[in-house]
TIVO-2410 file (N, C-alpha, C; in nm, 3 decimals):
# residues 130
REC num residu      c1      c2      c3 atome chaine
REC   1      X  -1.606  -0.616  -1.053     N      A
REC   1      X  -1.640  -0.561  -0.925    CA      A
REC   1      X  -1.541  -0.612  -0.821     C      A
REC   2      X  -1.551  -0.486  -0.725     N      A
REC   2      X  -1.415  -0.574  -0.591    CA      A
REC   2      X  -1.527  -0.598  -0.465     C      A
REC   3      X  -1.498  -0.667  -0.394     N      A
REC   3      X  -1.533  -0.672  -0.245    CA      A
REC   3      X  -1.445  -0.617  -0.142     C      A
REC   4      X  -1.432  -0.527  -0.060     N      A
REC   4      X  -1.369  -0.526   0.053    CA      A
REC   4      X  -1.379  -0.593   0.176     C      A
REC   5      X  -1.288  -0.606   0.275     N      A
REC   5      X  -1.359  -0.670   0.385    CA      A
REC   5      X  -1.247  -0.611   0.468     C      A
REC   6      X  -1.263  -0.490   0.619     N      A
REC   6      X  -1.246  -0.485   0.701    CA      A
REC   6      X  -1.325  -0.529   0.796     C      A
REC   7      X  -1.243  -0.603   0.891     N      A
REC   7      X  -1.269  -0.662   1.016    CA      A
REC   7      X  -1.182  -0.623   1.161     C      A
REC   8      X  -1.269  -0.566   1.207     N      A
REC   8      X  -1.228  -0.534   1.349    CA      A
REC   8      X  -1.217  -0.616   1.458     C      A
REC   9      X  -1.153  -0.686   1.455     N      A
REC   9      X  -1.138  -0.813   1.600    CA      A
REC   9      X  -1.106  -0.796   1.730     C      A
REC  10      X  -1.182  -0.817   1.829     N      A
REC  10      X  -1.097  -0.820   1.963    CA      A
REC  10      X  -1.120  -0.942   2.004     C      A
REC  11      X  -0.987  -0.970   2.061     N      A
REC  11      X  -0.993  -1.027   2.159    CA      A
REC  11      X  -0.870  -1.046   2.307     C      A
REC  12      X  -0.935  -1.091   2.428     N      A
REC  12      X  -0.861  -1.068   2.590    CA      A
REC  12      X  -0.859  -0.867   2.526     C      A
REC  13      X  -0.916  -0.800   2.495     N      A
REC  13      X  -0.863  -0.633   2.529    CA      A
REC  13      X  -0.784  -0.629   2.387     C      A
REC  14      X  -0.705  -0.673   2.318     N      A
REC  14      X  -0.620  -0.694   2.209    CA      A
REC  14      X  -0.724  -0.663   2.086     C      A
REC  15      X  -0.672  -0.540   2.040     N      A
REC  15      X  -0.759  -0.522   1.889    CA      A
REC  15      X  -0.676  -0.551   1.803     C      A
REC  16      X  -0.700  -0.618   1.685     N      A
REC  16      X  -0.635  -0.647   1.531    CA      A
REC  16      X  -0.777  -0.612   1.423     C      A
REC  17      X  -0.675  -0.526   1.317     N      A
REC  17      X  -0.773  -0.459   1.225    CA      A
REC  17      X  -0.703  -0.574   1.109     C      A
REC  18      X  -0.815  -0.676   1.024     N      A
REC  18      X  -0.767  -0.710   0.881    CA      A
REC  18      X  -0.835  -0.645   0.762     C      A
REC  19      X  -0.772  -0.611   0.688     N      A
REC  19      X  -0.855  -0.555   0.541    CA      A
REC  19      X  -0.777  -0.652   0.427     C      A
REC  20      X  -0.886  -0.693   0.394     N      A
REC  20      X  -0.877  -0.780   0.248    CA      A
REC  20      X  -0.948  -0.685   0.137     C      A
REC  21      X  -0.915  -0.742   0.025     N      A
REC  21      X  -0.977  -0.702  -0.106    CA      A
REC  21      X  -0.960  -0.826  -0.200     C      A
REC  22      X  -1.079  -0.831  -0.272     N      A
REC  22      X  -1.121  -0.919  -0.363    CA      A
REC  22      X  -1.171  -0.869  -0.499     C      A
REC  23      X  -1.174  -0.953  -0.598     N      A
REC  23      X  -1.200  -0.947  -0.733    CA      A
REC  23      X  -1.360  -1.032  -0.686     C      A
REC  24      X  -1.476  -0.962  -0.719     N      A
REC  24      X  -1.587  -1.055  -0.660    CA      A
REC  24      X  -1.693  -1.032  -0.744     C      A
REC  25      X  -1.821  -1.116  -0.766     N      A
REC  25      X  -1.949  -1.093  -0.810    CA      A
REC  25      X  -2.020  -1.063  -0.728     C      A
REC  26      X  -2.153  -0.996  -0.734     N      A
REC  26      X  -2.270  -0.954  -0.698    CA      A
REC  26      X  -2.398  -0.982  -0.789     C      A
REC  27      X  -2.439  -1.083  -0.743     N      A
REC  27      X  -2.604  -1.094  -0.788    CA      A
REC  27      X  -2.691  -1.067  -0.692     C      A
REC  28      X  -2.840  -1.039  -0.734     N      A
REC  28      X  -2.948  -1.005  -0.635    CA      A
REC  28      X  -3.013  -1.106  -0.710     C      A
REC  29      X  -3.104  -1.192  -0.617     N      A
REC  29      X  -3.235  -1.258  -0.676    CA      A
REC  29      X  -3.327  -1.180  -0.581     C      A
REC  30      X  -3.407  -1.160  -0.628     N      A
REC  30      X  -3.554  -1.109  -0.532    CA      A
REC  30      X  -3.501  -1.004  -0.437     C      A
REC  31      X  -3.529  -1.025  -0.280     N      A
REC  31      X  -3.479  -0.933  -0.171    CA      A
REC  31      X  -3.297  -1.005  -0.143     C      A
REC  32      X  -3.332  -1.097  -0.216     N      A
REC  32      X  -3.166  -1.172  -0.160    CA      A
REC  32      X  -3.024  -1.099  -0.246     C      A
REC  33      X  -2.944  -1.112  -0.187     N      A
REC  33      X  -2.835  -1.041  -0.235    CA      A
REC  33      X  -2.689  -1.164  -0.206     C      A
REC  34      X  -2.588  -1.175  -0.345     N      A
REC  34      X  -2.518  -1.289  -0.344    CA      A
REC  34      X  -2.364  -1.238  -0.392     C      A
REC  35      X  -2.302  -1.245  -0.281     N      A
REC  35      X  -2.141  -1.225  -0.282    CA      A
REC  35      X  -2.084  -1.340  -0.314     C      A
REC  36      X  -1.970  -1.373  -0.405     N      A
REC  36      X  -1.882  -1.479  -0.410    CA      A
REC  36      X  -1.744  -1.379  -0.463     C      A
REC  37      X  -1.647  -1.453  -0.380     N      A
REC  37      X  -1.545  -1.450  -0.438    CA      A
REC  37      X  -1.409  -1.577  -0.396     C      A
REC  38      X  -1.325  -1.559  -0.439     N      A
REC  38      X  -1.227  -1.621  -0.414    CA      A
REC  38      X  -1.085  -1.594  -0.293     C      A
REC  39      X  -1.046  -1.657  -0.187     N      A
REC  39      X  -0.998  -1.599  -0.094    CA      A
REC  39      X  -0.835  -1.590  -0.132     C      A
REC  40      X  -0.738  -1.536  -0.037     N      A
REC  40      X  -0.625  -1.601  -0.059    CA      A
REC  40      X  -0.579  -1.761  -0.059     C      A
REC  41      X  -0.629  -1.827  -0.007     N      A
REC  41      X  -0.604  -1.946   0.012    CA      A
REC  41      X  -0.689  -2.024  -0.134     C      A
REC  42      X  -0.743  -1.977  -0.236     N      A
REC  42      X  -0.801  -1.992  -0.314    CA      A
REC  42      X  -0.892  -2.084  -0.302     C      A
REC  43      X  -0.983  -2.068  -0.176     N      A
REC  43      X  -1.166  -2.143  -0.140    CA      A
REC  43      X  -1.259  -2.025  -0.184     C      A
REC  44      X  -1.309  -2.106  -0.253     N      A
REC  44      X  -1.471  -1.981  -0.300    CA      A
REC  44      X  -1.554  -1.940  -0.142     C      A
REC  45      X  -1.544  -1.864  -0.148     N      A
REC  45      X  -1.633  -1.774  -0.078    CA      A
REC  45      X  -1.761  -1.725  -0.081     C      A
REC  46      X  -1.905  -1.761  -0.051     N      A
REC  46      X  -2.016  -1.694  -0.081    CA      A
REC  46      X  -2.098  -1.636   0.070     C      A
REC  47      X  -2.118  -1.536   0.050     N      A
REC  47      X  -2.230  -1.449   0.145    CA      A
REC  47      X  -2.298  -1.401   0.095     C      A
REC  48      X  -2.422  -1.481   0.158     N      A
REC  48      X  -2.547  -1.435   0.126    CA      A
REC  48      X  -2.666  -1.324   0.247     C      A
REC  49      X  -2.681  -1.275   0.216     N      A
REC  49      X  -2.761  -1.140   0.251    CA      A
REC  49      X  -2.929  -1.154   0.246     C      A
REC  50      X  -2.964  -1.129   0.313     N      A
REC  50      X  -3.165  -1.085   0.319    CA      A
REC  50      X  -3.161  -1.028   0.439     C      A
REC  51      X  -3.273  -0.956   0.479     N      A
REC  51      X  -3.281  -0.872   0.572    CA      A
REC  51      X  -3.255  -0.935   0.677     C      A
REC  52      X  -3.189  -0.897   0.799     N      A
REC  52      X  -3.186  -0.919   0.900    CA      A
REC  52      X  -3.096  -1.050   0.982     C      A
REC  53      X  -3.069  -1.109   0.818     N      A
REC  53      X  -2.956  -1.240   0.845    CA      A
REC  53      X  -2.876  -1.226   0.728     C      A
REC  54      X  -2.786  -1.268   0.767     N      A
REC  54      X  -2.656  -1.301   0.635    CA      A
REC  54      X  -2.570  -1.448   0.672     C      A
REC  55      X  -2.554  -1.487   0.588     N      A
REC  55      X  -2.466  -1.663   0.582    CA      A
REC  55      X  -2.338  -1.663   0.489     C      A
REC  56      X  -2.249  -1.668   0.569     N      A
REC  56      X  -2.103  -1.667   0.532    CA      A
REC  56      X  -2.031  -1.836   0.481     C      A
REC  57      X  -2.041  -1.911   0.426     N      A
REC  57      X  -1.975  -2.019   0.339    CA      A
REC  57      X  -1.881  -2.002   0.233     C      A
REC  58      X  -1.778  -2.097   0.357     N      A
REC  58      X  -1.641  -2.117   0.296    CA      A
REC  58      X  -1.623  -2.224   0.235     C      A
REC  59      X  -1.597  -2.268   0.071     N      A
REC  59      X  -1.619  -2.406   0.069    CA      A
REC  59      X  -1.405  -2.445   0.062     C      A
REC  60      X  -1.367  -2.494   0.205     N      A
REC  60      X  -1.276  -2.513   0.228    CA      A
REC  60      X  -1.282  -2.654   0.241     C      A
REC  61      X  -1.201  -2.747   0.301     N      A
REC  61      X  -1.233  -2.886   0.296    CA      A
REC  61      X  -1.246  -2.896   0.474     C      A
REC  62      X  -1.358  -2.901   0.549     N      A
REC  62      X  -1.416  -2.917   0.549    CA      A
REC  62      X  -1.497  -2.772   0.496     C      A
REC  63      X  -1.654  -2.747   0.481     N      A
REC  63      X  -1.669  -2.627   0.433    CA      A
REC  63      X  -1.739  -2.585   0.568     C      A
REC  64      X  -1.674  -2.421   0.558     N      A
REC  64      X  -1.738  -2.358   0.662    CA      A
REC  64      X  -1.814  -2.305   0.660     C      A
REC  65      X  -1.935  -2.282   0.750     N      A
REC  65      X  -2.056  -2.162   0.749    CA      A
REC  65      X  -2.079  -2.166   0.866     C      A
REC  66      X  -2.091  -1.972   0.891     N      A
REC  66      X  -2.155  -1.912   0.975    CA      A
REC  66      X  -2.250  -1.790   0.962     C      A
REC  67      X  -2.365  -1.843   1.041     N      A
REC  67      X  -2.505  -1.779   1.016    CA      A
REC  67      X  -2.490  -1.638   1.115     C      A
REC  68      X  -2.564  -1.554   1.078     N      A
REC  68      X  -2.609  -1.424   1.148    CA      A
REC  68      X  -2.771  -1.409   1.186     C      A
REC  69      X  -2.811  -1.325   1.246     N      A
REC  69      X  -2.953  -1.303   1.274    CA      A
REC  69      X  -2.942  -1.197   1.343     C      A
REC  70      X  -2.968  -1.108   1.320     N      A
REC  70      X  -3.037  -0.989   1.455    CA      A
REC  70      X  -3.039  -1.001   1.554     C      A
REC  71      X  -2.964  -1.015   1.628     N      A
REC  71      X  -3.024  -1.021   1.796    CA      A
REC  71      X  -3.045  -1.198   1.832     C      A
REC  72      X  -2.979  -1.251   1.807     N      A
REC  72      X  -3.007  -1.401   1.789    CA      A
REC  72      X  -2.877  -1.468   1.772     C      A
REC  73      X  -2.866  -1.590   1.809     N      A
REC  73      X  -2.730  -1.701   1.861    CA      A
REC  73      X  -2.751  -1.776   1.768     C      A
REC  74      X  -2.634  -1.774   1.660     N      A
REC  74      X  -2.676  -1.900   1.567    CA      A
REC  74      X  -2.585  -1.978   1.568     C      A
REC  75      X  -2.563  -2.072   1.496     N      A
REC  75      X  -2.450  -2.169   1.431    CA      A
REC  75      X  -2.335  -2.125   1.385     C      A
REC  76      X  -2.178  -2.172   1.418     N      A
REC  76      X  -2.080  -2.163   1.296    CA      A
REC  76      X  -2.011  -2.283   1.334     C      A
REC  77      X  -1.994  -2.335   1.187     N      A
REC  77      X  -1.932  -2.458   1.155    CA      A
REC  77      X  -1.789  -2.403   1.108     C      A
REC  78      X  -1.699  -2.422   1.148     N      A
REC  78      X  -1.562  -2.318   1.122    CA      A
REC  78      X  -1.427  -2.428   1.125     C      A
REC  79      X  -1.374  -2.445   0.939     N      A
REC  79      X  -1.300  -2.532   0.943    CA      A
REC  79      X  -1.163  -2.469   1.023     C      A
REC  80      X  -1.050  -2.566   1.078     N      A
REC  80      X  -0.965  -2.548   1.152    CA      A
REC  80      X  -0.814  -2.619   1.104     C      A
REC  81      X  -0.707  -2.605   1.194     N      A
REC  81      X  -0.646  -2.674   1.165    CA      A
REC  81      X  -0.665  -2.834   1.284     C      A
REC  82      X  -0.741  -2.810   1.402     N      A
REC  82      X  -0.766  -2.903   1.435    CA      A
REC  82      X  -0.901  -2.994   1.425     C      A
REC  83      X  -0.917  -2.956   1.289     N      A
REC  83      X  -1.084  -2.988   1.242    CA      A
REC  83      X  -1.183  -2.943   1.262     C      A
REC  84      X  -1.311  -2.967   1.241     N      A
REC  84      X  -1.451  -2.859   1.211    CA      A
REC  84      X  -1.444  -2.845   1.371     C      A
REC  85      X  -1.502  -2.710   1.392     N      A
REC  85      X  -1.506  -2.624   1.554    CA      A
REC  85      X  -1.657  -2.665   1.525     C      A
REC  86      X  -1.726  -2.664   1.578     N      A
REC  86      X  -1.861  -2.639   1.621    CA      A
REC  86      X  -1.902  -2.539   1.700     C      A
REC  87      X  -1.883  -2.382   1.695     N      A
REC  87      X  -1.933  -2.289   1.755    CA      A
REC  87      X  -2.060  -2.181   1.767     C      A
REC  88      X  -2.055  -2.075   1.837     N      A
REC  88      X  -2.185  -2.001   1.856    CA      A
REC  88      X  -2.161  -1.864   1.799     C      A
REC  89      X  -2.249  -1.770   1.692     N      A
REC  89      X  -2.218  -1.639   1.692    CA      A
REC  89      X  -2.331  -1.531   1.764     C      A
REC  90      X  -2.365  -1.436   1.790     N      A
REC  90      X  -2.413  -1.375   1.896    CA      A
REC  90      X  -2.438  -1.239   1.805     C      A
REC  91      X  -2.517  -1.211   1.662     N      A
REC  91      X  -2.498  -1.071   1.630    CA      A
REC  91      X  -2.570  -0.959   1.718     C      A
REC  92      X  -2.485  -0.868   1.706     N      A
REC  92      X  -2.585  -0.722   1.769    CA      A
REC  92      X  -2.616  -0.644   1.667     C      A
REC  93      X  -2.529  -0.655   1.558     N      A
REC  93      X  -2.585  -0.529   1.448    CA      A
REC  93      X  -2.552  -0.603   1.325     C      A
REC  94      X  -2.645  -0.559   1.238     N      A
REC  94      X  -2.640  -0.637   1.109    CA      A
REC  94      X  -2.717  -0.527   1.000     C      A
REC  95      X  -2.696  -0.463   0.915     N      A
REC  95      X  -2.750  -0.343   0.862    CA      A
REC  95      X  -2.687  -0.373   0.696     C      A
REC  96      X  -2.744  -0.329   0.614     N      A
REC  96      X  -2.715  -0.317   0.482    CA      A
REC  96      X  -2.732  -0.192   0.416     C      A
REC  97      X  -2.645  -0.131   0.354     N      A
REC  97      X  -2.673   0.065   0.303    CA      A
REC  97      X  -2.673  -0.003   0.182     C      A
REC  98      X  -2.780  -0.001   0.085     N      A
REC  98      X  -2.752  -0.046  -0.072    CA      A
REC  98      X  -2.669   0.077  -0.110     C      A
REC  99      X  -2.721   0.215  -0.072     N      A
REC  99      X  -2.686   0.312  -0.145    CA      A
REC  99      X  -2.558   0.342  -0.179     C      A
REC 100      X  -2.447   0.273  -0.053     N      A
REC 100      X  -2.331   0.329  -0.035    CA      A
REC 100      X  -2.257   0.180  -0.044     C      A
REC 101      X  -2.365   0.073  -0.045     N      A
REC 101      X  -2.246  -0.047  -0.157    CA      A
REC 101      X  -2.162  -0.066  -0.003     C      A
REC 102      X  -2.270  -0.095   0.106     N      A
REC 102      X  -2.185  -0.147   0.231    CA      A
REC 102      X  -2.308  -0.216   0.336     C      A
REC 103      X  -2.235  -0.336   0.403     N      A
REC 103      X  -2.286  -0.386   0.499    CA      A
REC 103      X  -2.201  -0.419   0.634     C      A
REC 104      X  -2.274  -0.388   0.739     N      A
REC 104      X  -2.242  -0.379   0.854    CA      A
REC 104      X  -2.264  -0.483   0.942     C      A
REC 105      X  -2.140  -0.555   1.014     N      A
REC 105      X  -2.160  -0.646   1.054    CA      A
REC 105      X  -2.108  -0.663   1.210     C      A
REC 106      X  -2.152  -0.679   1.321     N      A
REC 106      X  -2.124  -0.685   1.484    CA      A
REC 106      X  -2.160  -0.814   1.467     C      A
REC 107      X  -2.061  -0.924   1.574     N      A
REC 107      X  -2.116  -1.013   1.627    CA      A
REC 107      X  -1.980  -1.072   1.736     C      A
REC 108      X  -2.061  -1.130   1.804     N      A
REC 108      X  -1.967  -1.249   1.922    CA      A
REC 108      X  -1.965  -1.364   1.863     C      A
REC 109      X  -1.835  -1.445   1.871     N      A
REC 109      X  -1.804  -1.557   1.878    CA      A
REC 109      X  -1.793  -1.614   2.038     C      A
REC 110      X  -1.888  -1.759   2.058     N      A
REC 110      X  -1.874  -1.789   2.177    CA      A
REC 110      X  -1.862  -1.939   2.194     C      A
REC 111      X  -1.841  -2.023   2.272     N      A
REC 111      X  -1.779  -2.143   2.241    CA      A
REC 111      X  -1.966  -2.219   2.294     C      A
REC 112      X  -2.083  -2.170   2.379     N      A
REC 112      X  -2.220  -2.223   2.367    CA      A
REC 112      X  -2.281  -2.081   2.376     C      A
REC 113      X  -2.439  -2.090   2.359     N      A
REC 113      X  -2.533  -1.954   2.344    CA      A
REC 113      X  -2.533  -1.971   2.492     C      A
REC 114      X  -2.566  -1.808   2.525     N      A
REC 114      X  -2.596  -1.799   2.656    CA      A
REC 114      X  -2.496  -1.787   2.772     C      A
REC 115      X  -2.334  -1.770   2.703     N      A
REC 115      X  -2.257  -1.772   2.789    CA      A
REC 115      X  -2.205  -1.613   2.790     C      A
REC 116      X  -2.130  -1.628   2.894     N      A
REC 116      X  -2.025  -1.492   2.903    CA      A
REC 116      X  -1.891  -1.484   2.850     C      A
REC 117      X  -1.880  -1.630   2.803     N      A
REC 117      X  -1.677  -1.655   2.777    CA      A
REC 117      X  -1.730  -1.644   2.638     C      A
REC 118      X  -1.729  -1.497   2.589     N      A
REC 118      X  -1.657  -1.455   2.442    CA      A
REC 118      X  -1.475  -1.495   2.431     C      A
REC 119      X  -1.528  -1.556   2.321     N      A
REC 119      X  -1.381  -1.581   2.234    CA      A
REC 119      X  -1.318  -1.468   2.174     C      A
REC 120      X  -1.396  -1.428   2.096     N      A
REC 120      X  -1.392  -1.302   2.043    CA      A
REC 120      X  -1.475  -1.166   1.965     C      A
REC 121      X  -1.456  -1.073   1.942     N      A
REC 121      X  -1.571  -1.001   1.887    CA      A
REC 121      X  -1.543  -0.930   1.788     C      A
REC 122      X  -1.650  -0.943   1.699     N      A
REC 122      X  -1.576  -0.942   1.555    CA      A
REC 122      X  -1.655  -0.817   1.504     C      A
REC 123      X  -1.635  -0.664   1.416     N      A
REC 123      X  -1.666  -0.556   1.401    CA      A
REC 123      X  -1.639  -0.600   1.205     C      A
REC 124      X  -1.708  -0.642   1.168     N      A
REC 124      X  -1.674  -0.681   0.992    CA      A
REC 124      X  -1.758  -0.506   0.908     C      A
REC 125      X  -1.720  -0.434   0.794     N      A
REC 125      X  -1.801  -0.400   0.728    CA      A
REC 125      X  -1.711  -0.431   0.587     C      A
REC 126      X  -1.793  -0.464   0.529     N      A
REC 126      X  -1.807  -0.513   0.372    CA      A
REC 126      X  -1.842  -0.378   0.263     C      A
REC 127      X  -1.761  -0.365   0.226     N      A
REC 127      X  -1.802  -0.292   0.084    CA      A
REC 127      X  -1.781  -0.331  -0.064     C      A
REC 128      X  -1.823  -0.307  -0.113     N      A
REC 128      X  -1.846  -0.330  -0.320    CA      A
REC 128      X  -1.814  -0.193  -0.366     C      A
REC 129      X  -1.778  -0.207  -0.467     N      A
REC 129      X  -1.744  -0.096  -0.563    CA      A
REC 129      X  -1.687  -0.149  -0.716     C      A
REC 130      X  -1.665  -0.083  -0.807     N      A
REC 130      X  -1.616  -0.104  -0.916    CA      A
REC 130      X  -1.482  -0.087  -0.955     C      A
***
């Protein structure tokens, strides 16, 4: 199986489109749904999926994760080159199409919850296929 990953980024007005592709697994336990793959930089990669949240972990040295939620400000621990960031993500849309083997992902990156100084805003959708 492959994973895709376009990501739509803005940031200051400045759009950059990245598309990756991966060699990846897919397991489901229960309602949960489990992406891993391997990046260019060769750190395993896992995103995990259930309704309404998804959790992105990078196991890089330090390892990174950032949480999603619906409408909700969560955590991202985001390794760097000037060491672990401690930041905020801000999703607005978070949707899963099983049918069409894609998930949809909106969110803000912000440096605390509750602010106006977006860093950046990130437009991700994920697809699977064979």
């Amino acid at each position: 199986m492959k994973i895709k990953l376009e990501n739509t980024i803005t940031i200051d007005n400045q759009i950059d489109v990245i598309t990756e592709e991966y060699e990846a697994e897919w397991v489901k336990k229960g309602d949960i749904h489990y992406f891993s793959y391997s990046n260019n930089e060769k750190e395993k990669v896992v995103i995990k999926y259930k309704e309404n949240e998804l959790v992105m972990s990078r196991f890089s040295s330090p390892t990174s994760v950032m949480r999603f939620r619906l409408k909700n400000y969560d955590n991202a621990k985001i390794a760097t080159p000037m060491g672990l960031q401690n930041l905020v993500t801000k999703t607005n849309h978070l949707e899963m199409d099983v049918q069409h083997k894609k998930i949809f992902l909106h969110y803000d990156l912000l440096i605390e919850p509750e602010t106006d100084n977006i860093l950046a805003s990130y437009q991700l959708l994920l697809n699977w296929f064979d």
